[in-house]
PDB file of N, CA, C, O and CB in Angstrom:
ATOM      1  N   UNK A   1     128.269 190.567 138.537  1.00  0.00           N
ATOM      2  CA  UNK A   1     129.254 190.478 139.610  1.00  0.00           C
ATOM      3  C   UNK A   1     128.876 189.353 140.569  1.00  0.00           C
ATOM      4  O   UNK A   1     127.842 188.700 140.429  1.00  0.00           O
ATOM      5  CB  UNK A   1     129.364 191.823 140.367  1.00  0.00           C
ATOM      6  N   UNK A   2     130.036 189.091 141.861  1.00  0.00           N
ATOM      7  CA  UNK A   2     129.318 188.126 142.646  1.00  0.00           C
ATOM      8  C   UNK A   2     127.958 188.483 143.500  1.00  0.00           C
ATOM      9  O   UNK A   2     127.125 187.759 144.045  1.00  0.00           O
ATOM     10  CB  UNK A   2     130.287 187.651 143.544  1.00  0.00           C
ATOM     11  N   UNK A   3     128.081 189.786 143.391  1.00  0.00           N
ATOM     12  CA  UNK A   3     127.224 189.788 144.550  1.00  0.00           C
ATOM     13  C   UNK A   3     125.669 189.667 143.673  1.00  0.00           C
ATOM     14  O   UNK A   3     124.599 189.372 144.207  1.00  0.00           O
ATOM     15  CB  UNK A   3     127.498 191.342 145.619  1.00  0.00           C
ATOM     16  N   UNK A   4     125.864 189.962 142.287  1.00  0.00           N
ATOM     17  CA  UNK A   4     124.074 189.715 141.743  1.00  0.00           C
ATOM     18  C   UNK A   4     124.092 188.301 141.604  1.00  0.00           C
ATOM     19  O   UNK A   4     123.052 187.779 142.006  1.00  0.00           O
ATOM     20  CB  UNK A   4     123.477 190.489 140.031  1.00  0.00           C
ATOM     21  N   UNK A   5     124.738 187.711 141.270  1.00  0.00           N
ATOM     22  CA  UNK A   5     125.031 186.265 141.440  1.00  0.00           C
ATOM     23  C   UNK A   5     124.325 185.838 142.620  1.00  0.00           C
ATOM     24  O   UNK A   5     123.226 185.287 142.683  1.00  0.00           O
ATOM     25  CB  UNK A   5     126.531 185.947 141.566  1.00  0.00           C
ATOM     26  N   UNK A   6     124.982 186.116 143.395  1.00  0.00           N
ATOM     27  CA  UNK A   6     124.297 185.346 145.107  1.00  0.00           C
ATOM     28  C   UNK A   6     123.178 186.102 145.427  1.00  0.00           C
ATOM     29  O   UNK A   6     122.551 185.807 146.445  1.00  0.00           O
ATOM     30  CB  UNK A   6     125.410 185.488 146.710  1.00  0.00           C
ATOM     31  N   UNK A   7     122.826 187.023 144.734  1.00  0.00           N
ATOM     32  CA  UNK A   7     121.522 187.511 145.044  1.00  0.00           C
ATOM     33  C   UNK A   7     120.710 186.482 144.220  1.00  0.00           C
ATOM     34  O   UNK A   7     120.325 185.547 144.923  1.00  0.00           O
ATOM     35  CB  UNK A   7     121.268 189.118 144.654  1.00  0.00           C
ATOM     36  N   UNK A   8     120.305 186.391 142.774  1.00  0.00           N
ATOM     37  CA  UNK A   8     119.709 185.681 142.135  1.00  0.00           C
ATOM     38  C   UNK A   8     119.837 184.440 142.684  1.00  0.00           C
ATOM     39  O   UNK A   8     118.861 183.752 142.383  1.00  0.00           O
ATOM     40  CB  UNK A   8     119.990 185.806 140.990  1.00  0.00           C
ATOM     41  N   UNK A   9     120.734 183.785 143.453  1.00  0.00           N
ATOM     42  CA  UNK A   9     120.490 182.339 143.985  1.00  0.00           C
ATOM     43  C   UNK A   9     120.379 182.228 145.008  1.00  0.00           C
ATOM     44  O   UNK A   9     120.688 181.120 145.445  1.00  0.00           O
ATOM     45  CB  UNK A   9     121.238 181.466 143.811  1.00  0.00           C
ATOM     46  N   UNK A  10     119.948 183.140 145.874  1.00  0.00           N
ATOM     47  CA  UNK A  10     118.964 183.405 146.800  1.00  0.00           C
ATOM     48  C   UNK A  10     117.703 183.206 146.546  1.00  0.00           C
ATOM     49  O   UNK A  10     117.013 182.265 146.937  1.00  0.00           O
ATOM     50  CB  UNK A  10     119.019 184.490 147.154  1.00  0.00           C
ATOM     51  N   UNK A  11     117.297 184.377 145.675  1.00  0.00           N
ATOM     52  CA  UNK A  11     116.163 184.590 145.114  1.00  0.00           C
ATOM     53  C   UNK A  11     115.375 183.103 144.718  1.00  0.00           C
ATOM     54  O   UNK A  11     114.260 182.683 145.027  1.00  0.00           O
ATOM     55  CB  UNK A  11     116.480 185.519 143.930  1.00  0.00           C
ATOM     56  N   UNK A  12     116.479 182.512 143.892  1.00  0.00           N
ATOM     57  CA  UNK A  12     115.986 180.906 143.262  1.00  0.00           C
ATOM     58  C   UNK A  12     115.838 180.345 144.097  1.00  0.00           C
ATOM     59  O   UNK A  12     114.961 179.509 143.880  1.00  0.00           O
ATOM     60  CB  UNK A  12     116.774 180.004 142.429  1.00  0.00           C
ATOM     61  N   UNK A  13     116.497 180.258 145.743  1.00  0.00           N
ATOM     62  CA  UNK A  13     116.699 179.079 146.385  1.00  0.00           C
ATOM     63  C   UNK A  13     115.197 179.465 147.256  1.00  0.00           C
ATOM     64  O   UNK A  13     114.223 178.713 147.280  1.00  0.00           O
ATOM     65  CB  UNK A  13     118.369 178.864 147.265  1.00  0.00           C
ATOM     66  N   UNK A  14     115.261 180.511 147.794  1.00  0.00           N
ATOM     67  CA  UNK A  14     114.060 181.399 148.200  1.00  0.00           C
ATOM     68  C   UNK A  14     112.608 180.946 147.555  1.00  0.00           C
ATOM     69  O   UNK A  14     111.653 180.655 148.277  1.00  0.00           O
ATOM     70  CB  UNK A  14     114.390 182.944 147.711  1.00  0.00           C
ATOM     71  N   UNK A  15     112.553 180.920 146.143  1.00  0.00           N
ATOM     72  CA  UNK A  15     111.479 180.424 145.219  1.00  0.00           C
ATOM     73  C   UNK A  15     110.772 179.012 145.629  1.00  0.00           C
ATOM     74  O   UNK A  15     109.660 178.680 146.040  1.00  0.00           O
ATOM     75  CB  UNK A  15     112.129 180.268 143.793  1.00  0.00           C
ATOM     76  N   UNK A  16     112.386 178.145 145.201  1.00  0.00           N
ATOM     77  CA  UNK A  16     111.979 176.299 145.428  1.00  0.00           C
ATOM     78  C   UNK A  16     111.699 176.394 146.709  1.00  0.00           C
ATOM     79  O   UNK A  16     111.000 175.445 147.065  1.00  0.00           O
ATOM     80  CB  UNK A  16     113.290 174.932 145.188  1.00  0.00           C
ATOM     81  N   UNK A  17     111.970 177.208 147.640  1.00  0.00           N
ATOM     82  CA  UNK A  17     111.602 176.631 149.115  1.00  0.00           C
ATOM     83  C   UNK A  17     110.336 177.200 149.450  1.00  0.00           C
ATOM     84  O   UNK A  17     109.763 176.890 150.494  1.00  0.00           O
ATOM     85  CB  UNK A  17     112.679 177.012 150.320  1.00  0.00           C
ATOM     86  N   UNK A  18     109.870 178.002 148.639  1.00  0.00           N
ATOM     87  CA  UNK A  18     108.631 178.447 148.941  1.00  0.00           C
ATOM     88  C   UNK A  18     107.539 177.899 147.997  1.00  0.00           C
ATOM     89  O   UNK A  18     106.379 178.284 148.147  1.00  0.00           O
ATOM     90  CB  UNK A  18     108.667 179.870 148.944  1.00  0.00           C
ATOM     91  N   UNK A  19     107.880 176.973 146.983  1.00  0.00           N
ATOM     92  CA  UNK A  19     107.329 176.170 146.244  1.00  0.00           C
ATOM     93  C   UNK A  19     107.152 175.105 147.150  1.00  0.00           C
ATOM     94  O   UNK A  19     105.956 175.026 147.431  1.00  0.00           O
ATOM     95  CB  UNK A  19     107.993 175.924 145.076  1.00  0.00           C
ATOM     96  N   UNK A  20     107.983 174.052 147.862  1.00  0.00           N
ATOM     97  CA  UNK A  20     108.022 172.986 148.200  1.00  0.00           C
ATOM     98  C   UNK A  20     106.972 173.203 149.791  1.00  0.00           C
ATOM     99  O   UNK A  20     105.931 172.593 150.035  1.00  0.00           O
ATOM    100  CB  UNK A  20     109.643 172.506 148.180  1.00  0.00           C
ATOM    101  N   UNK A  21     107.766 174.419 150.824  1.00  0.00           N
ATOM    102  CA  UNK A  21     106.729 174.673 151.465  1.00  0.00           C
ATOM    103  C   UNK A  21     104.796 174.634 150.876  1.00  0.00           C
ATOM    104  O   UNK A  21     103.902 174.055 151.495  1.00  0.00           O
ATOM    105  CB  UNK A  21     107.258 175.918 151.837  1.00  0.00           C
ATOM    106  N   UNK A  22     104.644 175.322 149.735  1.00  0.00           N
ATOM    107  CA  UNK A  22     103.116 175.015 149.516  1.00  0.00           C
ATOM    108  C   UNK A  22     102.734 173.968 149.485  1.00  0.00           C
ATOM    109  O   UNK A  22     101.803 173.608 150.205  1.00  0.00           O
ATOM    110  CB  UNK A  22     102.581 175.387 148.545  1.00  0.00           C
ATOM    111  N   UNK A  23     103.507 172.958 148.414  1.00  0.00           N
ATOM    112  CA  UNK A  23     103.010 171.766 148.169  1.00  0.00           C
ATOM    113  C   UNK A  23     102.672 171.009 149.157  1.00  0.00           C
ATOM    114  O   UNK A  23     101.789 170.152 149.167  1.00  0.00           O
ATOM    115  CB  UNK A  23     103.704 171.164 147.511  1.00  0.00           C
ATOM    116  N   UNK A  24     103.722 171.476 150.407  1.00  0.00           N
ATOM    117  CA  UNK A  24     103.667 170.544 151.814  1.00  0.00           C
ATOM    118  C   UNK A  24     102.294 170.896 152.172  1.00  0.00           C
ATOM    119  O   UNK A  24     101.501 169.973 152.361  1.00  0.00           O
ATOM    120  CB  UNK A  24     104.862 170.940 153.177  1.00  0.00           C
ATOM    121  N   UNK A  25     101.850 172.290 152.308  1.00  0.00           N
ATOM    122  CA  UNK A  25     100.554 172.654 152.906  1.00  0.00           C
ATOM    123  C   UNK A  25      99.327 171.974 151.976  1.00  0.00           C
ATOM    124  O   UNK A  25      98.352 171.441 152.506  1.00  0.00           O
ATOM    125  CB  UNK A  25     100.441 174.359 152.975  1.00  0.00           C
ATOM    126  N   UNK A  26      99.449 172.035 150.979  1.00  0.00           N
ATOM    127  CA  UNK A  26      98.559 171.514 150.097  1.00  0.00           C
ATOM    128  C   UNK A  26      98.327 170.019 149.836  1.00  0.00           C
ATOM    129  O   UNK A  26      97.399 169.642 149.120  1.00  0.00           O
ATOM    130  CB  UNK A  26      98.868 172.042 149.032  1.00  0.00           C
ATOM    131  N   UNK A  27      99.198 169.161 150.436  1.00  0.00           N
ATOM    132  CA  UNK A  27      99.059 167.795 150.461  1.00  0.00           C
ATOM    133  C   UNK A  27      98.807 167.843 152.138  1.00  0.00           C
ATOM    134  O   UNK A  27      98.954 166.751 152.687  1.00  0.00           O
ATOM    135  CB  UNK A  27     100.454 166.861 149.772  1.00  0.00           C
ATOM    136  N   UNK A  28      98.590 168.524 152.663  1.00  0.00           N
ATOM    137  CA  UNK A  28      98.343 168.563 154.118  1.00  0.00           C
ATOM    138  C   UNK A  28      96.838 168.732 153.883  1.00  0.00           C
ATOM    139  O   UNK A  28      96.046 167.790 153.867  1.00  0.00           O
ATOM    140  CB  UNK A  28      99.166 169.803 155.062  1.00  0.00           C
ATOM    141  N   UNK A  29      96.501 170.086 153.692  1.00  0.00           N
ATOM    142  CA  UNK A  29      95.068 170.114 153.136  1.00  0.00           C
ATOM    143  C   UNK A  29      93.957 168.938 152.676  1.00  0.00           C
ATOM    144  O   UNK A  29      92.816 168.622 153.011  1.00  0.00           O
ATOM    145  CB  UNK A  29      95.243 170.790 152.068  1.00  0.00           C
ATOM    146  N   UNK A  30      94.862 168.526 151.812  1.00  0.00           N
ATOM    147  CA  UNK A  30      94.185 167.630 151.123  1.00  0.00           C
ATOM    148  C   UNK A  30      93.758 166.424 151.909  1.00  0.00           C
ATOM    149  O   UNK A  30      92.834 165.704 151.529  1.00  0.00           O
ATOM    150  CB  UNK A  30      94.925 167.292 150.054  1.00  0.00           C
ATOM    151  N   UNK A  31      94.482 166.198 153.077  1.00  0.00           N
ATOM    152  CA  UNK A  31      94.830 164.926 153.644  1.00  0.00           C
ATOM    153  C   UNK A  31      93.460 165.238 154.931  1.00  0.00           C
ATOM    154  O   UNK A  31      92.825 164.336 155.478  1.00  0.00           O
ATOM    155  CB  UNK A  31      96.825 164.748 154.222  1.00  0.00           C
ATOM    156  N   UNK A  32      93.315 166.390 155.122  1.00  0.00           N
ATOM    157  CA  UNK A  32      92.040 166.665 156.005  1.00  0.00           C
ATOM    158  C   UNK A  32      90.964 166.394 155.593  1.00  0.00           C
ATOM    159  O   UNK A  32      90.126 165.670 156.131  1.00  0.00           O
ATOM    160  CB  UNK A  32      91.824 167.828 156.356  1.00  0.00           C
ATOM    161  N   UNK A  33      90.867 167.165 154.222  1.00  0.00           N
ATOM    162  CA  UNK A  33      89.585 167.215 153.625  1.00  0.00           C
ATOM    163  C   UNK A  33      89.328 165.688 152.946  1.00  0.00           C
ATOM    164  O   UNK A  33      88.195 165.316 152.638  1.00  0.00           O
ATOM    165  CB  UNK A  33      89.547 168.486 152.507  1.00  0.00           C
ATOM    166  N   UNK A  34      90.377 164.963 152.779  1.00  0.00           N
ATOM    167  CA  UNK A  34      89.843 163.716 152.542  1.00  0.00           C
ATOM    168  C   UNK A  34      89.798 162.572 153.769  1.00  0.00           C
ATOM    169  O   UNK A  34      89.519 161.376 153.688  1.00  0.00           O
ATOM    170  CB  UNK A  34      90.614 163.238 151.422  1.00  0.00           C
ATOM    171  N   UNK A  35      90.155 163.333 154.871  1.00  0.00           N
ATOM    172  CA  UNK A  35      89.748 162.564 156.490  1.00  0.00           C
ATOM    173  C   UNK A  35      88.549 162.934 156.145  1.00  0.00           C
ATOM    174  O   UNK A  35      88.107 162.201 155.261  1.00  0.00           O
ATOM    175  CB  UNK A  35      90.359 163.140 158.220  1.00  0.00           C
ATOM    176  N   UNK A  36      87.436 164.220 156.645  1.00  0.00           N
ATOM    177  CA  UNK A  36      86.977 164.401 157.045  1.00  0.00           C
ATOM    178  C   UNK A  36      85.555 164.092 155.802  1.00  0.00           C
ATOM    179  O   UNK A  36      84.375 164.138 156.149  1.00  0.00           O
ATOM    180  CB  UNK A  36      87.544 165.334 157.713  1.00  0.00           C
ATOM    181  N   UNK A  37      85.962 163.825 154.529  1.00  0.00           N
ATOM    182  CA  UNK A  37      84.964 162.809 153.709  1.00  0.00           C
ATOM    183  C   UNK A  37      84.426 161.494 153.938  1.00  0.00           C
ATOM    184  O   UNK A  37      83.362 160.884 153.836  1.00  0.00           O
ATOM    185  CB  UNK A  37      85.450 162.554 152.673  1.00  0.00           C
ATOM    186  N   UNK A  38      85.604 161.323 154.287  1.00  0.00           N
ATOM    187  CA  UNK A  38      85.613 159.819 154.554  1.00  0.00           C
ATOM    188  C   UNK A  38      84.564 159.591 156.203  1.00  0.00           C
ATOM    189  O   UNK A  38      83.696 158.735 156.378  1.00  0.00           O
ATOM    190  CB  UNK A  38      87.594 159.260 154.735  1.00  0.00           C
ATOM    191  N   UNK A  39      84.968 160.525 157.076  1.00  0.00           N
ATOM    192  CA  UNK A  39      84.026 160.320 158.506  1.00  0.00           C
ATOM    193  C   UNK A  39      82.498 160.556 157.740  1.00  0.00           C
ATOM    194  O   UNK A  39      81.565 159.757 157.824  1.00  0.00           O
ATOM    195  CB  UNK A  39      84.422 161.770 160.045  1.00  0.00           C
ATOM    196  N   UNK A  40      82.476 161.845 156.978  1.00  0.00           N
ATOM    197  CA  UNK A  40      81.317 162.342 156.582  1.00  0.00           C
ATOM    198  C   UNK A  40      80.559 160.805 155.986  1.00  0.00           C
ATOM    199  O   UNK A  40      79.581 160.442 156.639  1.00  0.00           O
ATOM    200  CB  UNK A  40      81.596 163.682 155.422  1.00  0.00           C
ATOM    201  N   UNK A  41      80.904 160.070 154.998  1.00  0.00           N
ATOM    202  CA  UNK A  41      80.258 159.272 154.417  1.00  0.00           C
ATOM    203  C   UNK A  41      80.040 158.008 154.942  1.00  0.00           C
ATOM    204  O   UNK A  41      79.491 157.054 154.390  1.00  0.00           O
ATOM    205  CB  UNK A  41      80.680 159.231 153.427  1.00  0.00           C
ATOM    206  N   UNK A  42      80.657 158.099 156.380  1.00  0.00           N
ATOM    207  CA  UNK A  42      80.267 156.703 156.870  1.00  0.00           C
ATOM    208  C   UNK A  42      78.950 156.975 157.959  1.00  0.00           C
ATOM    209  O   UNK A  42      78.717 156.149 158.842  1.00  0.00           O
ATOM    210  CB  UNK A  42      81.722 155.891 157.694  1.00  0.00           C
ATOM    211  N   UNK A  43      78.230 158.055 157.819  1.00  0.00           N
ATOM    212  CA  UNK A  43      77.096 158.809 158.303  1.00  0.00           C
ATOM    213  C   UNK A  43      75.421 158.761 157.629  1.00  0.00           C
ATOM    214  O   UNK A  43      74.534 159.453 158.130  1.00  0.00           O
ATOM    215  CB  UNK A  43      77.641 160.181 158.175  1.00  0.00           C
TER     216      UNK A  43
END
């Protein structure tokens, strides 16, 4: 019906945005820990 319909593409849209949110955190992450190498090795 419509309504499992718009549930499941919720659900999907719900998914990619909580996929894309990580990646954001995780290229964020990454972007520290390779600041804070970089200070480290000029030590």
């Amino acid at each position: 019906s419509a309504t499992d319909n718009a549930e499941e593409l919720i659900k999907n849209l719900s998914r990619i945005m909580n996929r894309a949110r990580q990646d954001s955190i995780t290229t964020e992450i990454m972007e520290i820990v390779g600041g804070a190498e970089a200070m480290n090795s000029g030590n």
